[in-house]
N, C-alpha and C positions, 0 to 999 in steps of 0.2 A: 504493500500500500504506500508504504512510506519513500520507498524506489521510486514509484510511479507518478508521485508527486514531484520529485527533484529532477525525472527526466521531464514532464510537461515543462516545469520552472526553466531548467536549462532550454526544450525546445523553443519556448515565449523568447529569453533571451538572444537567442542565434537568432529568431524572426527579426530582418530588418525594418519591415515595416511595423513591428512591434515597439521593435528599440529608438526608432524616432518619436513614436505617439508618447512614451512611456517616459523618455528624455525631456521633450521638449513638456509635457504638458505638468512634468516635475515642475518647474522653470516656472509657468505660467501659475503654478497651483500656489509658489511662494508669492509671489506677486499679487495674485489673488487676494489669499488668504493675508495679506498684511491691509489690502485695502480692505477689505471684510470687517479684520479683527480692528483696523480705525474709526471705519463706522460704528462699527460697535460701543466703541469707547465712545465718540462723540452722540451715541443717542443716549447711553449710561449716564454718562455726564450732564445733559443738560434735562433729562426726567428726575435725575436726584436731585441737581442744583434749583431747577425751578419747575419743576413740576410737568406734568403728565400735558396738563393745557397748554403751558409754552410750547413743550416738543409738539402738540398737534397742529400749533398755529406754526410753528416753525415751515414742516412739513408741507400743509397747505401754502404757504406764503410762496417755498420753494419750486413745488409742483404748480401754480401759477405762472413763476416766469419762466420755467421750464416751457410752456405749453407756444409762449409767444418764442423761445428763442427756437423751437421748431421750424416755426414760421419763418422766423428771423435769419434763417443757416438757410432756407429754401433744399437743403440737401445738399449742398454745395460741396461741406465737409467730407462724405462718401464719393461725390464726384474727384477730389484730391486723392483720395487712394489713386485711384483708378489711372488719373492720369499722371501724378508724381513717381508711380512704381515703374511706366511704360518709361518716360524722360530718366529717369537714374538709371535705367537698364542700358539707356543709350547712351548715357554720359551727358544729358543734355541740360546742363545744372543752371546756365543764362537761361533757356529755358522755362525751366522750373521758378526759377526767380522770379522771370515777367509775371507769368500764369498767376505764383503764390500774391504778387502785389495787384493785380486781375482782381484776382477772387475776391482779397481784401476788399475793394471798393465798391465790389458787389455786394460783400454779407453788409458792409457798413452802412450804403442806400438801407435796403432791405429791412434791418435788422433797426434801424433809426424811423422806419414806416411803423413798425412793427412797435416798434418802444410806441410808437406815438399811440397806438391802438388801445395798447395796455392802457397810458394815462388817459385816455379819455374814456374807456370804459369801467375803468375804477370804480364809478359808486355801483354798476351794477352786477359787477363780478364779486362785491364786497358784500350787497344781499344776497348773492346766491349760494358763496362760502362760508360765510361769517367772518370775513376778516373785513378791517376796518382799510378805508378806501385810501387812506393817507400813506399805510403800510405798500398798498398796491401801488401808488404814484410814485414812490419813492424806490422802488424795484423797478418800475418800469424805464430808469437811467441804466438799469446793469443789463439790459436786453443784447444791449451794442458791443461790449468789453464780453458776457459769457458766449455769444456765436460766433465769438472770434478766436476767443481759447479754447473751444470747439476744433472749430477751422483749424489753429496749427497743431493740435495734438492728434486730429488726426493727419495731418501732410507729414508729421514725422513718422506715421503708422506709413505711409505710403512711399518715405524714405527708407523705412525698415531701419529706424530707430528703434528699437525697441524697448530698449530699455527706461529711453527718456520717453516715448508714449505709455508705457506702462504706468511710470512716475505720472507723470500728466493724469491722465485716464482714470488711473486708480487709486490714487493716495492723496493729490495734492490738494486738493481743495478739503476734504474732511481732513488734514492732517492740521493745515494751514489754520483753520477753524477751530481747532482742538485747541491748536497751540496760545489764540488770541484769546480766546477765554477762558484758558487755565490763567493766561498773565492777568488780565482784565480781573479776574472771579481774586486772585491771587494780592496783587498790587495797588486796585483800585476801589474805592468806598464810595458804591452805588448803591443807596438805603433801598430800592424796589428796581432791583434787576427785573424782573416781570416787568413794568410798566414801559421800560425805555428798549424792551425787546432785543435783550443782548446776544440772544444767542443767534437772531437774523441779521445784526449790525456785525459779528463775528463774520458771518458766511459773507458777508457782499465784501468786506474789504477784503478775504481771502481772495475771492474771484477776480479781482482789481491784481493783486500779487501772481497771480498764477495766469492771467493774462499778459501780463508784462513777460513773465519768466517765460513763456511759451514761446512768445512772438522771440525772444532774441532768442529760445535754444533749436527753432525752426530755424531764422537767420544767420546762425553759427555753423550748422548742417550743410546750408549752401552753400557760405563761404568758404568753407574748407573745405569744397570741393570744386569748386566754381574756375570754369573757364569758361571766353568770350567766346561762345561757337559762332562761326560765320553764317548757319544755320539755323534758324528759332525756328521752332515748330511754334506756328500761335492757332491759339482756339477763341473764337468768337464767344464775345459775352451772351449771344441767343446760343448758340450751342451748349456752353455751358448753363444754362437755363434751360432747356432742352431735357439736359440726361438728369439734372437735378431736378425737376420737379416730380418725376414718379416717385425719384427716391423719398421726395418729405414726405409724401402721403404713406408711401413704407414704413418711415418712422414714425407718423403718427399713429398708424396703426397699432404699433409694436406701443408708442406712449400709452396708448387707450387703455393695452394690454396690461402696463404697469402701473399707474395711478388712477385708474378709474374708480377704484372702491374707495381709495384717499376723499377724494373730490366728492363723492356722494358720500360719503360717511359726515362731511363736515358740509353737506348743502341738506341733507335730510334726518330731522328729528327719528330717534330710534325708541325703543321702551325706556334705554336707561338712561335717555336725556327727560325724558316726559315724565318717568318717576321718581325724577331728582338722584337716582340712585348713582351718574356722574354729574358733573356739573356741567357740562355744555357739550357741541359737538365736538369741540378742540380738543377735548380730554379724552373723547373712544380714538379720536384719529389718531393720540400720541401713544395711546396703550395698543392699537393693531399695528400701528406704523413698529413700537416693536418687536410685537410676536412678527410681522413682514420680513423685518431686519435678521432676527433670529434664524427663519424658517430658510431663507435665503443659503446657509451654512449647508444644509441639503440638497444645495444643489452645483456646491462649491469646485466636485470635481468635472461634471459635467461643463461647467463653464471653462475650468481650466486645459481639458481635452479640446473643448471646440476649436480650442485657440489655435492646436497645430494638427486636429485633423484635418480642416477645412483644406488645406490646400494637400493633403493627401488623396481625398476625396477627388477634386480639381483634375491633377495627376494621371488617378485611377479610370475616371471617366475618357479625358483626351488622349488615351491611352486604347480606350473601347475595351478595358480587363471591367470586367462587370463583376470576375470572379473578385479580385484582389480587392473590389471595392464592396465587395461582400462580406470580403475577408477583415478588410480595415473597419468597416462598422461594428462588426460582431468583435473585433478585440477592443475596440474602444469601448463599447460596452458593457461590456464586462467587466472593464477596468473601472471604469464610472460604478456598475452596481455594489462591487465588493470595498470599494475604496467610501461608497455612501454609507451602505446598511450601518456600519459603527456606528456614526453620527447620530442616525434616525432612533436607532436603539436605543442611545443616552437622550433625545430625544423625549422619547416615549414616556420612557424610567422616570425624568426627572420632570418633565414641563414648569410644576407649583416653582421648585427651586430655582429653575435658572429664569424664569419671569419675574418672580418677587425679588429677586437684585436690583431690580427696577425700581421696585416699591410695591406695598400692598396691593395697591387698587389694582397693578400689571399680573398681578397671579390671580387675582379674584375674577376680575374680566377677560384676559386676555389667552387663558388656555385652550381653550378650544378653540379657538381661530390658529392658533400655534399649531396645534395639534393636525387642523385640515390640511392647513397651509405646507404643512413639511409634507401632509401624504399626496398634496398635487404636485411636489417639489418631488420628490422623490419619482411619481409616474412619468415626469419628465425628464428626470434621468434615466429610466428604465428604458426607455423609449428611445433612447441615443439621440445621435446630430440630423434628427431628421433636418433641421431649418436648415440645414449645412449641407447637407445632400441636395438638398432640393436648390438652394440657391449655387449652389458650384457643378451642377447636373443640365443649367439651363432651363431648370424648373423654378425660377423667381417667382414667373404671375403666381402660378401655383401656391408657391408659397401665400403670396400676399393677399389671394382669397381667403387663404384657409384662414391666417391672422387675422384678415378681417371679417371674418364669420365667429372668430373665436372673440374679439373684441363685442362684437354687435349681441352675443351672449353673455357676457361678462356686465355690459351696463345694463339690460333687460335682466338677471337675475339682481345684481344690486338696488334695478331700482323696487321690483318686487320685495326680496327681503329684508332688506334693510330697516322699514320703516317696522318690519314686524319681528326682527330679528335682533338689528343694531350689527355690533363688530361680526358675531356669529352667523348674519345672515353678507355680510361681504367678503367671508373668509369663504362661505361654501361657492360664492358666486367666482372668488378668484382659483379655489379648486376646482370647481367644473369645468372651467373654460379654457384652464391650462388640461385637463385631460383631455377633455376634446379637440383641444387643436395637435395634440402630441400623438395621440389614438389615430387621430385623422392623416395627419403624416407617415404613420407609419405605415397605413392600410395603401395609402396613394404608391408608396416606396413598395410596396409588395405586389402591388397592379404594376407599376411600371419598370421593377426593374428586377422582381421574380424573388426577393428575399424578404425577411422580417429583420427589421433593427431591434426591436421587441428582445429583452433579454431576463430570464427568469432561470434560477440553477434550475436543474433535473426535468425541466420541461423543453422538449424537441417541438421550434414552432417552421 
């Protein structure tokens, strides 16, 4: 038995296309898990220092200007992969330069329409969420400066920086944040931290810092590598409006997917707002916003796979091996499930415990949306890189039906349960609709390319 295990072990290891998923997604999973384990710390931090309602109005406030700098990026940021990876393959860094100062002036129109949109529609995104309109005006100046730190963190993803997009990407803004209100909470005597909303004045001057840092460690990138080719490839600012508009609707979809229950949890009265049993909307949003943050952790490896199957995937396809791309999902897989079930376990085991770190009310209310939450986290790592397949397979639309089939369920059950449910009826609406799009994926992936990504031990599918 015990033989039979050390030869599989050793056969995994000699597998090359094992050894790069299992290498590179090592890599990605530290990276990961440091941005994970920050945010974590930064939602700790500001539901003990002030309380459950700061963090829900945090939240809200943040997934507001989230929603305009979608708008705001038009997509433009995915359009720079796409064309900075094509230009550095070529060597064509003057190039890259024009393009990146291009786009600039793109997102900055755009994203300064877009700011303007937020301020004027402030008092009535402010009855619809419950935050105060003044909070929304005063966000709506960082519209301009976040879809631009967007923009270079990804043009460095599309340099194959990766180390400084990973920094970017995954740490810098909740690190940056952490840091100013530990000094702030630490060195300065603010009698009602609540009322002057510190832990939002914390995030927006981060954003101002990791804007700046972005643009010169994109600018650095180029320079040191930069020659005056006698050649520029240029692309037209309609063209690049063009390839970037299907993509925002992409990411809004994918947004839907992610703050939808946020947004209605804090625009619709639930039981324990009406029975006084929490004190307002702001306070379920900051107790589910942590079991979200939590549940997230189950899905840690999954994310960290995706990062260097995707262009395995890519490979395998332009390739026309359907088998090896058979082969690369089912060991990603598997490595995702065995690499989760711990987590989910300790999960299980503990939920009261590691919620009430938070504070009472986060274990009293907040367990069983925990507990959904990690089992739609979990079905979606069972279910492997379907989104990754599909969008590196030249099945995108595909994709972005199914996302948005799985979004147009996600608010139609929030808006149903919630008002009968509260946190427990947006946690089932965010587990539903993450198995259904995942379920969904997988079934398309079995129609179209004759395999199951679908991985469960001792069951042959």
């Amino acid at each position: 038995m015990i033989s039979n295990i050390k030869n599989k072990i050793n056969g995994l290891l000699r597998d090359s296309d094992f050894n790069e998923i299992f290498r590179g997604s090592s890599i990605s999973f530290i990276l990961r898990i440091t941005g994970l384990a920050i945010g974590y710390l930064l939602t700790f931090f500001i539901a003990r220092k002030y309380g459950a309602d700061s963090l829900g109005e945090y939240v809200l406030a943040i997934t507001v200007l989230k929603i305009f700098v979608v708008f705001g990026k038009l997509g433009i940021d995915t359009t720079a992969i796409r064309f900075f990876s094509s230009f550095a393959t070529k060597k064509r860094w003057y190039s890259i330069l024009k393009l990146n100062s291009q786009m600039i002036q793109i997102i900055t129109i755009s994203s300064i329409l877009s700011s303007f949109l937020m301020y004027f529609l402030s008092h009535q995104i402010s009855e619809i969420v419950n935050i105060d309109s003044s909070i929304l005006q005063l966000l709506a100046f960082f519209v301009t400066p976040m879809s631009l730190f967007v923009l270079h963190y990804q043009s460095l993803r599309g340099l194959k920086k990766i180390a400084m997009f990973s920094f970017f990407f995954r740490v810098s803004i909740t690190l940056f944040t952490l840091i100013i209100l530990y000094i702030i909470h630490e060195f300065f005597l603010i009698e009602d931290a609540h009322q002057y909303n510190v832990p939002l004045y914390a995030f927006l001057i981060s954003i101002l810092i990791v804007s700046i840092l972005s643009f010169f460690s994109m600018r650095y990138a180029i320079y040191k590598n930069i020659s005056y080719d006698s050649l520029v490839e240029k692309i037209n600012d309609s063209t690049i409006i063009k390839i970037s508009i299907p993509l925002m609707f992409a990411q809004s979809a994918q947004f839907i997917m992610s703050w939808t229950d946020k947004l209605m949890l804090g625009a619709i009265k639930s039981p324990n707002v009406v029975d006084g049993l929490v004190a307002d909307t702001k306070t379920e949003v900051g107790i589910y916003h942590a079991a979200f943050r939590l549940s997230m952790f189950a899905a840690i490896s999954l994310m960290a796979i995706n990062s260097i199957a995707a262009p395995k995937f890519a490979e395998m396809y332009s390739r026309n091996d359907l088998q090896g791309l058979k082969k690369v999902s089912f060991q990603s897989t598997k490595l995702i499930f065995w690499t989760t079930l711990p987590l989910l376990i300790i999960f299980f085991m503990f939920p009261e415990f590691i919620l009430g770190l938070f504070g009472p009310q986060f274990a009293q209310y907040g367990v069983s949306a925990f507990i959904l939450l990690s089992i739609g986290r979990f079905v979606s790592s069972i279910s492997g890189s379907v989104g990754n397949i599909l969008q590196m397979t030249g099945n995108q639309n595909i994709y972005f039906i199914i996302l948005s089939l799985g979004a147009i369920l996600n608010i139609g059950l929030n808006f149903i349960l919630i008002p009968k449910y509260g946190i427990l009826g947006a946690a089932i609406a965010t587990m539903s609709s993450l198995i259904f799009w995942n379920l969904t994926m997988v079934l398309f992936i079995k129609k179209k390319f004759g395999f199951f990504t679908f991985y469960l031990p001792f069951i042959r599918l």
